[in-house]
C-alpha positions as CSV (number, residue, x, y, z in Angstrom):
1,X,17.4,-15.5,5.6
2,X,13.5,-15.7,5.7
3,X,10.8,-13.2,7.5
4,X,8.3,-14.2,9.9
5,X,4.7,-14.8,8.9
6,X,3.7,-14.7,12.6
7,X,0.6,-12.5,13.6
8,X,1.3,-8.7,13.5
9,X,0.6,-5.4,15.4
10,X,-1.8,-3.5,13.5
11,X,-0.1,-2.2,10.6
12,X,0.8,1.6,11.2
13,X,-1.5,3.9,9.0
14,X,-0.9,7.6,8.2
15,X,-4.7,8.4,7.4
16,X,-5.6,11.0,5.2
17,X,-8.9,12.5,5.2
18,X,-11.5,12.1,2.4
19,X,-14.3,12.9,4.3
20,X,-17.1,11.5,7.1
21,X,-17.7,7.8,6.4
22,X,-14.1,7.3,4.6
23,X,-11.3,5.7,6.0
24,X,-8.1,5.7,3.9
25,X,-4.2,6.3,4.4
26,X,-0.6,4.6,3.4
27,X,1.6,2.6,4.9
28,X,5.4,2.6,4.8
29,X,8.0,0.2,6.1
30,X,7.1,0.3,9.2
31,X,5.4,-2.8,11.1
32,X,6.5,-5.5,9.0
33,X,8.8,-8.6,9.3
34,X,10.5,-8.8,5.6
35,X,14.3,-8.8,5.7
36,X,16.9,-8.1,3.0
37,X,15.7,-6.3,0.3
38,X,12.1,-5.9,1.3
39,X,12.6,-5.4,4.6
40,X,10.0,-3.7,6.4
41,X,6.2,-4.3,5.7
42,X,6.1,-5.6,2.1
43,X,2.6,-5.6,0.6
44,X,4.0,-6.7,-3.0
45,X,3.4,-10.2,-3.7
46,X,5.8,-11.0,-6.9
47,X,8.9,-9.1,-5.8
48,X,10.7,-11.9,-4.6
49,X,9.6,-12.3,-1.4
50,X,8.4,-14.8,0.9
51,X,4.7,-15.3,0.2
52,X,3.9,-16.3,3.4
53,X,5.5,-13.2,5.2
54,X,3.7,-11.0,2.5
55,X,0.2,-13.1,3.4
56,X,0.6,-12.3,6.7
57,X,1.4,-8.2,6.0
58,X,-1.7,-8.0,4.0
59,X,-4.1,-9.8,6.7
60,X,-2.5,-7.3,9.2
61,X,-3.8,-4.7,6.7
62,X,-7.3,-6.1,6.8
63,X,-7.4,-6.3,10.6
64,X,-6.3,-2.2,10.5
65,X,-9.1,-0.9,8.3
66,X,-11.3,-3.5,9.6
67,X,-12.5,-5.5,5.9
68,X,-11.0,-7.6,3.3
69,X,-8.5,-5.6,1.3
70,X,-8.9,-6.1,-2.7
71,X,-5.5,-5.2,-4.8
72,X,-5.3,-6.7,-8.3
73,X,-2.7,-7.3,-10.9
74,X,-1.2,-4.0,-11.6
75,X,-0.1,-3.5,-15.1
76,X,0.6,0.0,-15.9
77,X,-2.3,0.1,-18.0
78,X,-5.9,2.6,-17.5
79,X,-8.2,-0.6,-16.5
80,X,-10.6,0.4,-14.2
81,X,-13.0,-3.0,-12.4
82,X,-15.8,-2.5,-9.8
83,X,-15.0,-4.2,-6.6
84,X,-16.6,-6.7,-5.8
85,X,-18.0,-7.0,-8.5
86,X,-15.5,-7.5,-11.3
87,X,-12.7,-8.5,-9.6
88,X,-11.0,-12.4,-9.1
89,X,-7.4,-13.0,-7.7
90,X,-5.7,-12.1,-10.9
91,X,-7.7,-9.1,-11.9
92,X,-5.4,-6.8,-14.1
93,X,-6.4,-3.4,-13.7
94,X,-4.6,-0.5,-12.4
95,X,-8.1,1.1,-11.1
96,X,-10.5,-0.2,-8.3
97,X,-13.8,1.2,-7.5
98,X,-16.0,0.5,-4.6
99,X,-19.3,1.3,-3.2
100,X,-19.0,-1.8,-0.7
101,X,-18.1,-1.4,2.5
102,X,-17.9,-5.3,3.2
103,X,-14.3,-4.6,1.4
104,X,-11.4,-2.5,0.9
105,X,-9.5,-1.2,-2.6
106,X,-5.5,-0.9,-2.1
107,X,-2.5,-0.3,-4.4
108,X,0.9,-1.0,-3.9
109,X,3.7,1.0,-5.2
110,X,7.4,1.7,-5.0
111,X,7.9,5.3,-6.8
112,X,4.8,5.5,-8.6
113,X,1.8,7.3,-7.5
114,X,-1.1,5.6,-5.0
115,X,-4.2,7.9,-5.4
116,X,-6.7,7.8,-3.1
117,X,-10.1,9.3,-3.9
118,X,-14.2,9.3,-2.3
119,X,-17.5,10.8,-2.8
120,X,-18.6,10.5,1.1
121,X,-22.4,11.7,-0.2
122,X,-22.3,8.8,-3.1
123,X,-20.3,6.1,-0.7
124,X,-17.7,5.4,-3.9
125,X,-14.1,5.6,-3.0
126,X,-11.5,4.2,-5.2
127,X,-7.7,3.9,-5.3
128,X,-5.7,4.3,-8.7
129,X,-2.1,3.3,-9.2
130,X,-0.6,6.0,-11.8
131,X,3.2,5.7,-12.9
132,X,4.1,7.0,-16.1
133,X,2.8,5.2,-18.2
134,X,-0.7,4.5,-16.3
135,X,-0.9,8.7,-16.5
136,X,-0.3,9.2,-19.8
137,X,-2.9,6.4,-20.5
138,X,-5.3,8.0,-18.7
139,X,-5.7,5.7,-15.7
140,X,-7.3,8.4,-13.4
141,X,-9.6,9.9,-15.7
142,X,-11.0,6.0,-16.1
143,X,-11.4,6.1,-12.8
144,X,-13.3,9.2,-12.1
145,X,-15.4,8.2,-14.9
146,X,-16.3,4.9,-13.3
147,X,-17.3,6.6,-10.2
148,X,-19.8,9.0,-12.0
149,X,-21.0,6.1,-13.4
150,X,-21.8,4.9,-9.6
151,X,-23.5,7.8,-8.5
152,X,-20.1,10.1,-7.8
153,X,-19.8,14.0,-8.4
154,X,-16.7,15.3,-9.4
155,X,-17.0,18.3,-7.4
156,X,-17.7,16.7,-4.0
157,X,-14.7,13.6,-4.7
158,X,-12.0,14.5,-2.3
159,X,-8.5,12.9,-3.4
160,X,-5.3,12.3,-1.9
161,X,-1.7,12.0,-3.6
162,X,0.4,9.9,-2.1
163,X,4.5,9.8,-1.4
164,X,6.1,9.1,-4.8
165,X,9.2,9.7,-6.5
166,X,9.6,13.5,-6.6
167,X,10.7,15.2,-10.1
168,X,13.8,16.5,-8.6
169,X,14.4,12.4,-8.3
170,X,12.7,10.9,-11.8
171,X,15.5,12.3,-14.4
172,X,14.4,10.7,-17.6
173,X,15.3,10.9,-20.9
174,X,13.9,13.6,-22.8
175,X,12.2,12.4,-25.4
176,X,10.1,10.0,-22.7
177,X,9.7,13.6,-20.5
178,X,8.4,14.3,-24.1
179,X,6.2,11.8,-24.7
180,X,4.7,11.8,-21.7
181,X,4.1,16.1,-21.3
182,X,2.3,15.8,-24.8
183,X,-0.6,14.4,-22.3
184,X,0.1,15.6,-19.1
185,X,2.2,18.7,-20.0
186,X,1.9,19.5,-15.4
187,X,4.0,16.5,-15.4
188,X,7.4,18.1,-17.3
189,X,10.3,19.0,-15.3
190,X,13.8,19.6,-14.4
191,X,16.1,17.8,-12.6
192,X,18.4,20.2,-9.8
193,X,21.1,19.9,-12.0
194,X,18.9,21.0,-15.5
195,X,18.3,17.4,-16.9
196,X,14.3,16.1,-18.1
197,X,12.5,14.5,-15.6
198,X,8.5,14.0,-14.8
199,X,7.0,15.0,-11.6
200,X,4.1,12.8,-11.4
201,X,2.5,14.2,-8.5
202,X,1.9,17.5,-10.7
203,X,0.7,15.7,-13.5
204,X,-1.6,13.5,-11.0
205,X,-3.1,16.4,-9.4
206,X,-3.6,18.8,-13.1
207,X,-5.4,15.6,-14.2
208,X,-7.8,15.5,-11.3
209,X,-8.3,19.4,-11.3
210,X,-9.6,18.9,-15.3
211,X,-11.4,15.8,-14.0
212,X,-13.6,18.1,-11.9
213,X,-12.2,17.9,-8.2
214,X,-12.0,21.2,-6.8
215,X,-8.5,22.3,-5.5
216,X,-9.1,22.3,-2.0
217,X,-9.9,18.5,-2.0
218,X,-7.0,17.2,-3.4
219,X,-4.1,16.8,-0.8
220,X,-0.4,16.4,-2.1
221,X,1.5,14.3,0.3
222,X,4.6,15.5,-1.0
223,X,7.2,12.8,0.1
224,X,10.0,11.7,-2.2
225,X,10.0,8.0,-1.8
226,X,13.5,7.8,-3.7
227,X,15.3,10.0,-0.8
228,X,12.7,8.8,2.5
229,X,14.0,5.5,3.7
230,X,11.1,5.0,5.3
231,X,9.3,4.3,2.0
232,X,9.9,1.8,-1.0
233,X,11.9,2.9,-4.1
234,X,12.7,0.7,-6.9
235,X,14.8,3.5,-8.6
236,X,16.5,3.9,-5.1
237,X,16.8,0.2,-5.1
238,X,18.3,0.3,-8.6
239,X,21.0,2.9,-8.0
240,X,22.1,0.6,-5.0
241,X,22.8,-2.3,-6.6
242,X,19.7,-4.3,-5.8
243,X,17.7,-6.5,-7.9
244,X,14.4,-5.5,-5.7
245,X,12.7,-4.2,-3.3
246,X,9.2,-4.2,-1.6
247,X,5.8,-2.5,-2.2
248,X,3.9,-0.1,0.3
249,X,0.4,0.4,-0.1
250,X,-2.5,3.7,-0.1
251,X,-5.7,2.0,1.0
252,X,-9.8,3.0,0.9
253,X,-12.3,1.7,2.6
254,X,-16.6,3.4,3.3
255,X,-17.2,2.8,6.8
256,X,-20.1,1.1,7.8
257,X,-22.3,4.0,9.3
258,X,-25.6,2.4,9.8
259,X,-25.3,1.3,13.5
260,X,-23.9,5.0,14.1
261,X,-27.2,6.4,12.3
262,X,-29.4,4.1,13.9
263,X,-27.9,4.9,17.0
């Protein structure tokens, strides 16, 4: 059985705020026309699903934040590209930056962390995919750094963590716990029951504190995508029996605020 690639609803958004001039949020499973394993509003294009349904998801996503939305070839790595700038259909990177407002910079995920960050006094927002091993590489430091480089400030960037997989969730083994606390050591936990595990979200937001970000501008979102339905989980997937599952997405895009100043 096949989705429908007809035209969509606007996708539904839960917006986060990064400041005046920033718009940026994450979707979930709602609004979308995937069946089976993906069902919901799939943004992940080489998960199995059809291409067409997933084309017609991500033009839904452009029509809700109003510009082109740029994703690249995730890889677990710490590439960082400007948008547009550096960036082609099969970009690999796991880092976007942006002071465009023509376009906007997305991840998709399924348990690892979408980060979702803006300097609303520079105009650069970016979005950073960090799972494991994108952390421990140092994927959002790269990215901070290449927003310096366009004109950001550390201490004005505001940031937002999105759902993940939770540490209570992530039991690991413990010599990858290990492996991975030796750079992030925020990022080691326990299971309920006492086994190793990684709470990324920690680790995320001890990396962004060292990176400069102030506290107060870094918001947690705090869901567990492994135990909220509403949300992709490949683990959850996993433990179910399935092969797969679909991607949900945190997006960034700089407003265009000329008319409003000339106005």
């Amino acid at each position: 059985m096949r989705g429908r690639p007809g035209p969509l609803d606007d996708v539904p958004l839960d917006v986060v705020e990064l400041g005046p001039g920033v718009l940026a949020g994450f979707t979930s499973r709602a609004g979308g026309t995937s069946v089976g394993p993906w069902r919901g509003l799939n943004l992940g294009m080489r998960v199995g699903d059809d291409p067409d349904v997933v084309t017609a998801h991500r033009r839904a996503l452009e029509r809700r934040v109003g510009a082109p939305v740029v994703f690249a070839t995730q890889v677990h790595g710490a590439r960082v590209v400007r948008v547009p700038q550096e960036t082609a259909d099969e970009t690999r990177a796991d880092g976007l930056v942006t002071r465009s407002g023509a376009v906007a910079v997305a991840v998709y995920v399924a348990d690892c962390v979408p980060v979702l960050l803006a300097d609303p006094v520079a105009r650069v927002a970016a979005a950073a995919h960090a799972g494991r091993q994108g952390l421990a590489a140092g994927v959002l430091q790269a990215t901070v750094e290449a927003m310096v480089r366009d004109g950001a400030d550390p201490s004005r960037v505001a940031a937002a963590i999105g759902p993940c997989i939770a540490g209570a969730s992530y039991e690991v083994p413990a010599a990858m716990r290990d492996e991975v606390a030796a750079v992030v050591p925020e990022a080691a936990c326990l299971t309920p029951a006492g086994t190793p595990a990684l709470d990324l979200a920690a680790g995320v937001r001890a990396v962004l504190l060292r990176c400069g970000l102030a506290p107060s501008a870094v918001h947690v979102d705090g869901r567990d995508t492994y135990r909220d339905a509403a949300l992709y989980s490949h683990r959850r997937a996993v433990h179910d029996g399935v092969a797969t599952t679909g991607r949900f997405a945190g997006v960034v895009r700089l407003l265009d605020t000329s008319r409003a100043a000339s106005g």
